[in-house]
C-alpha positions in Angstrom: 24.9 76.7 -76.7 22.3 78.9 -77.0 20.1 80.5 -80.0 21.7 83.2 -82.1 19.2 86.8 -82.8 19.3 85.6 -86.1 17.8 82.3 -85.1 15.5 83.4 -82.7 14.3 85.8 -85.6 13.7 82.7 -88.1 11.3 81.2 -85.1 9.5 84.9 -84.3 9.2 84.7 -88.5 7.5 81.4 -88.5 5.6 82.3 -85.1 4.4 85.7 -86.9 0.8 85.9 -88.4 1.7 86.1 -92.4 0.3 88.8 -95.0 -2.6 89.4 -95.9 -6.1 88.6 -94.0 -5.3 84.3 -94.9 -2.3 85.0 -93.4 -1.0 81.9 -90.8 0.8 82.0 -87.9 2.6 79.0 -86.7 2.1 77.0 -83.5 5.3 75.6 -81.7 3.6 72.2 -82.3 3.7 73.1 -86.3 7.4 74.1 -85.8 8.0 70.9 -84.0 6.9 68.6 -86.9 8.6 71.0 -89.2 11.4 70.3 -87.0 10.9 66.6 -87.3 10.7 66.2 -90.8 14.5 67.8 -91.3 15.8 65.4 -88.4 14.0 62.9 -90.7 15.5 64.7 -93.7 18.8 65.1 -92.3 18.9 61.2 -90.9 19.1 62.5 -87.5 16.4 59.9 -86.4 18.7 58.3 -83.8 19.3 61.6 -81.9 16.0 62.8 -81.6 13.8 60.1 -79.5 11.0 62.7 -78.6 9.6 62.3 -82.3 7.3 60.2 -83.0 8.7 57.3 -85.5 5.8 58.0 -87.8 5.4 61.0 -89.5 3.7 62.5 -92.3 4.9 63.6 -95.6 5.6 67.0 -96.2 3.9 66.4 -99.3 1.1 64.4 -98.9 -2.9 64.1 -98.8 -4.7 65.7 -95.7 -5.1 68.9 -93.9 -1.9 70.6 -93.7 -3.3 72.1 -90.4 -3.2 68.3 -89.2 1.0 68.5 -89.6 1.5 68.8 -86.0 3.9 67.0 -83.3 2.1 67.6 -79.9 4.0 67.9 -76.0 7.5 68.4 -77.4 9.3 71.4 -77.0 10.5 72.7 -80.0 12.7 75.3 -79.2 15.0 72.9 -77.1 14.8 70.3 -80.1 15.3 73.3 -82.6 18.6 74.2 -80.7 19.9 70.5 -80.2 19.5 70.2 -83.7 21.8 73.3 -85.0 24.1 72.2 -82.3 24.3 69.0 -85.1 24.1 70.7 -88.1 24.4 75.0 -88.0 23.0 75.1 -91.4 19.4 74.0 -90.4 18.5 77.4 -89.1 18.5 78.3 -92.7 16.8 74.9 -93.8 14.2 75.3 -91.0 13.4 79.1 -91.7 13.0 78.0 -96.0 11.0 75.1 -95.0 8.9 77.0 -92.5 7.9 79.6 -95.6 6.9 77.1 -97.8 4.5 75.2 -95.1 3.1 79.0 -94.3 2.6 79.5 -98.0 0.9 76.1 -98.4 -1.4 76.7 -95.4 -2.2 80.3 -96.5 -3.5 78.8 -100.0 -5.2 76.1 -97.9 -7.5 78.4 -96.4 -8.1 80.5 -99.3 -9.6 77.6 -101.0 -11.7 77.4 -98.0 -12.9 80.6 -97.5 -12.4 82.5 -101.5 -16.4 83.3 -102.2 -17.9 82.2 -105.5 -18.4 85.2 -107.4 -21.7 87.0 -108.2 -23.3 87.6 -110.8 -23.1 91.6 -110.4 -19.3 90.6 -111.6 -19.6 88.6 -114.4 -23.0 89.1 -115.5 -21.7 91.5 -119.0 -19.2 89.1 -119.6 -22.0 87.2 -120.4 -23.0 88.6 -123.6 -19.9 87.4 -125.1 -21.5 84.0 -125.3 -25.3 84.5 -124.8 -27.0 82.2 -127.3 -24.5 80.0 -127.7 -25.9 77.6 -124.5 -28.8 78.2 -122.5 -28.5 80.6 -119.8 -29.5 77.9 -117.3 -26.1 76.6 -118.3 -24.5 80.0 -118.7 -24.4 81.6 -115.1 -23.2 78.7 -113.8 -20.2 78.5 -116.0 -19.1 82.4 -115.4 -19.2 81.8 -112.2 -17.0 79.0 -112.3 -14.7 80.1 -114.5 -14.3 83.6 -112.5 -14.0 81.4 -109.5 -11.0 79.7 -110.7 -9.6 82.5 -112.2 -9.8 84.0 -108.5 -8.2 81.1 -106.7 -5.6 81.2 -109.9 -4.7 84.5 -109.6 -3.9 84.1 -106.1 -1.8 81.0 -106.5 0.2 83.2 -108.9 0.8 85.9 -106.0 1.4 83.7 -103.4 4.1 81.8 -105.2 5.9 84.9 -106.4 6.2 85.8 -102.3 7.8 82.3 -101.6 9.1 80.3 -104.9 11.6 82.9 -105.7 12.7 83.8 -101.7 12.8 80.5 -101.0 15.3 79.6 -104.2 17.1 82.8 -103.0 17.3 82.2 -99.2 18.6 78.6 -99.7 21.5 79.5 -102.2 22.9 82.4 -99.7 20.8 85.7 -101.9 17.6 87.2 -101.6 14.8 88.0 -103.8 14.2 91.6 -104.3 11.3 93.6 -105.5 11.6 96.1 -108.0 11.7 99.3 -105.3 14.7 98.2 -103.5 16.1 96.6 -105.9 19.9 97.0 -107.2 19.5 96.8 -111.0 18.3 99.9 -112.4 16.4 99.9 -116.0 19.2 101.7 -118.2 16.9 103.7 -119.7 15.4 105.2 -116.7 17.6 104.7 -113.7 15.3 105.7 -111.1 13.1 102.9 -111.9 14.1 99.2 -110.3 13.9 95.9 -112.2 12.1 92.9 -109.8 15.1 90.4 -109.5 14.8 86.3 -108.5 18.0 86.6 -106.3 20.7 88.8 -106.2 23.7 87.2 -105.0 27.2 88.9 -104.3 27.4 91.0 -107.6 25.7 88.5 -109.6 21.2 88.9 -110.4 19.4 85.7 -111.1 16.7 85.4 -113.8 15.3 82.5 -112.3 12.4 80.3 -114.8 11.1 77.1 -114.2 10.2 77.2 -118.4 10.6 79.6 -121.6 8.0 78.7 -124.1 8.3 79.4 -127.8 4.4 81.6 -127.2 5.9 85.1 -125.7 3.5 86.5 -123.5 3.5 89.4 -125.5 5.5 91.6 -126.6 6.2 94.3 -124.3 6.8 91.3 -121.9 9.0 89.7 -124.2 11.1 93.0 -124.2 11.2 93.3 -121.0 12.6 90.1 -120.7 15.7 90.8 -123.0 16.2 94.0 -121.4 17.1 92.5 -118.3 20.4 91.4 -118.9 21.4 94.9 -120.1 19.9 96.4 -116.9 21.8 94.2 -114.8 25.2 95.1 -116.7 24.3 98.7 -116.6 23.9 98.5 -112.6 26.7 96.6 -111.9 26.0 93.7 -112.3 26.6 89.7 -114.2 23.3 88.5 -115.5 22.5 85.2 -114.4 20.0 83.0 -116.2 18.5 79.9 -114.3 16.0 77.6 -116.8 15.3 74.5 -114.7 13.6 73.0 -117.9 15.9 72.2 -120.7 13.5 71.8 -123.2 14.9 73.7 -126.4 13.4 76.5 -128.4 13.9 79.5 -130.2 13.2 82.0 -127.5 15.3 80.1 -124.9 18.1 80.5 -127.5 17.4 84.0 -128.2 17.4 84.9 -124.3 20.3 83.0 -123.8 22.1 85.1 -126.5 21.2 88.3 -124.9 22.5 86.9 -121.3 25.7 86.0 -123.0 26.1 89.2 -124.6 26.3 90.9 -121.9 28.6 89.0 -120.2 26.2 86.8 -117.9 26.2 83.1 -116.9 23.4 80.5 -118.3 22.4 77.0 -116.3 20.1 75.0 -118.5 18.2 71.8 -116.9 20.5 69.5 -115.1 23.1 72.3 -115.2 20.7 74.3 -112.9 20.6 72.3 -110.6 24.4 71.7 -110.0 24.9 75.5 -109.9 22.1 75.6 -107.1 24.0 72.5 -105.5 26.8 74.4 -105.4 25.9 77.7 -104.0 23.7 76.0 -101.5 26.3 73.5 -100.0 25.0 70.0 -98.3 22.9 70.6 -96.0 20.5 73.4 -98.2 20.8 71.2 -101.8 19.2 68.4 -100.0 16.4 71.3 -99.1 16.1 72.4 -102.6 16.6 68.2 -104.1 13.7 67.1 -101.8 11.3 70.6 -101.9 12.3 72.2 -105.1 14.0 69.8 -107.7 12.1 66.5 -107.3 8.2 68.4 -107.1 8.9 70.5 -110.4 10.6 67.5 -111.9 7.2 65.5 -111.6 5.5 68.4 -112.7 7.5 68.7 -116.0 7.1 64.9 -116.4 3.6 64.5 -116.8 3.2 68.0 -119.2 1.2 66.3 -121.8 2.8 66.1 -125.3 -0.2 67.4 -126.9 -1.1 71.0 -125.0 -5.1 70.2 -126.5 -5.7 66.8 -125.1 -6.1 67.4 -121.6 -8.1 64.6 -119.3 -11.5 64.9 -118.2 -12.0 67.5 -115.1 -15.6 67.3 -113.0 -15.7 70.7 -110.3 -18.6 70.4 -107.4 -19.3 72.9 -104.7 -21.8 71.7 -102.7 -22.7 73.6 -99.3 -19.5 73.3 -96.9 -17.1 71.4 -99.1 -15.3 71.9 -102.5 -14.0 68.5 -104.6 -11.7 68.1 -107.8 -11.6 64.9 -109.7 -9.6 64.5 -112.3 -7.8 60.5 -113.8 -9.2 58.8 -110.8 -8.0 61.5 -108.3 -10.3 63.5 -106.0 -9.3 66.5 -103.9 -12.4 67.4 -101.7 -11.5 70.9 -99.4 -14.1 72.1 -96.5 -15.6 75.1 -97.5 -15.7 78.6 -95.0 -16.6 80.8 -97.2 -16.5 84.7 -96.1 -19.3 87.2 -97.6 -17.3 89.7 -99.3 -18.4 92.9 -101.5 -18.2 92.3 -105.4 -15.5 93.7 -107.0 -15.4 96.8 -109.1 -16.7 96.6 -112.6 -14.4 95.8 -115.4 -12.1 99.0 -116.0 -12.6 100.3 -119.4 -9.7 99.6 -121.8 -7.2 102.8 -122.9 -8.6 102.5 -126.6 -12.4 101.8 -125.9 -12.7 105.1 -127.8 -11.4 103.4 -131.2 -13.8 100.8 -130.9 -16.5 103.5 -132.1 -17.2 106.5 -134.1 -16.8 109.8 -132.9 -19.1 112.1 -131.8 
């Protein structure tokens, strides 16, 4: 049959080096036990005797870099696969991104340097006296550590959660430069959308909590439906957590007002289900809908009471234990420069007297 330039594109994609200097390429033995897992997925077992009976779990302890299917050749098994099911290009190239993503936060676990103290040190004064500083460097450093290795889960998930979502429903994610909806009250300026499908943009959340994240955020929030109406436009909200409260009722309102669509929980995920067809729901059922649904499952009731959490880094390895669970993570730390110093605040001036 033959690969398509579109499929060869989704392997060159997965082949490619990613963004950024983490950034992963994947070998064709990756691909092949990517390739593996969706005959496994798909219950394709039978027609694929080159893979090994055994696999891992996508999701599951050990090295990702381990997730490998040796002496197999992955574009002939790739292509004998579409020639089954011509939807798995997409499958493959969603799946692929994810893995990349996982890897590329893999090894910046491994290699993020603990900060020092050139970069936290004023922060300090903000609590000097209330412990010893024998205790106090240590704890700014650990706290700007995982702020770090935070922040950059934050970024790495906005360049695949969203795509991905998008990608297996038949859209794309768009950034806010080439994006369709305009802000209505400066139409040169482009609104960040989760997918934009046909005429239709997706506000995609896992979550709206009662606690805005401020105010301006909060407006910009409700402004997007009117944006999207203004551009052209039917406002789609996606909440894949039903849990009710006033600001989910309130956004809601403003999506209905201007003439938009809202899928709450279990409604969510039908309306994925049924833009994505057979193939790509059970993508988004086994990679998407069954991880966040543990997630929200085990959100404890009271936000305070959280368990015990011990943090060690110890020369060349990293460990997290937490209820009886331990994550440990080799450690490659690369020397880096410190950052710049803390940029001053617009109103630092208001803060004291004038001259």
């Amino acid at each position: 049959m033959g690969l398509t330039q579109g499929q060869r594109t989704i392997i060159s994609k997965a082949r490619a080096v990613g963004g950024g200097k983490q950034g992963v390429a994947l070998s064709d033995e990756a691909c092949a036990y990517l390739v593996a897992v969706i005959v496994r997925d798909l219950n394709l077992v039978g027609k694929f005797p080159e893979f090994p009976t055994r696999l891992p779990e996508f999701f599951s302890p050990g090295s990702l870099e381990s997730r490998v299917v040796p002496k197999v050749d992955f574009v002939a098994s790739f292509e004998r696969l579409l020639g089954l099911d011509p939807n798995a290009d997409t499958y493959f190239s969603c799946l692929a991104a994810l893995h990349k993503a996982r890897l590329k936060y893999e090894r910046i676990l491994q290699t993020q340097p603990v900060p020092t103290i050139d970069q936290v040190g004023p922060r300090g004064l903000l609590q000097f006296g209330t412990i010893v500083p024998k205790a106090l460097t240590p704890f700014l450093l650990w706290r700007k550590w995982i702020y770090d290795i935070d922040n950059r889960a934050g970024q790495e998930t906005g360049y695949a959660f969203e795509p991905i979502i998008a990608h297996a429903v038949g859209g794309v994610s768009v950034s806010a430069k080439k994006s369709p909806i305009k802000r209505h009250a400066n139409p040169k300026k482009g609104r960040q959308c989760d997918c934009v499908l046909d005429k239709k943009a997706y506000e995609v959340k896992m979550r709206v909590t009662i606690a805005a994240s401020g105010q301006g955020r909060w407006r910009e929030e409700m402004e997007f439906p009117t944006d999207c109406k203004s551009s052209g436009y039917a406002p789609i909200l996606v909440v894949l957590d039903p849990t009710p409260n006033p600001k989910l009722a309130e956004l809601k309102k403003a999506f209905i007002a201007e003439g938009g669509e809202v899928y709450i929980g279990n409604d969510a995920w039908e309306h994925f289900d049924s833009l994505a067809g057979k193939t790509m729901s059970r993508f988004l059922q086994l990679y998407v809908h069954a991880p966040i649904q543990a997630l929200l499952a085990q959100v404890p009731e009271k936000a305070e009471e959280l368990p015990d959490l011990q943090l060690t880094m110890a020369e060349g390895e990293f460990s997290l234990s937490i209820l009886g669970e331990t994550l440990r993570m080799k450690r490659q730390p690369k020397e880096e420069e410190a950052s710049d110093e803390d940029a001053l605040p617009d109103d630092v001036e208001d803060a004291f007297p004038g001259p």
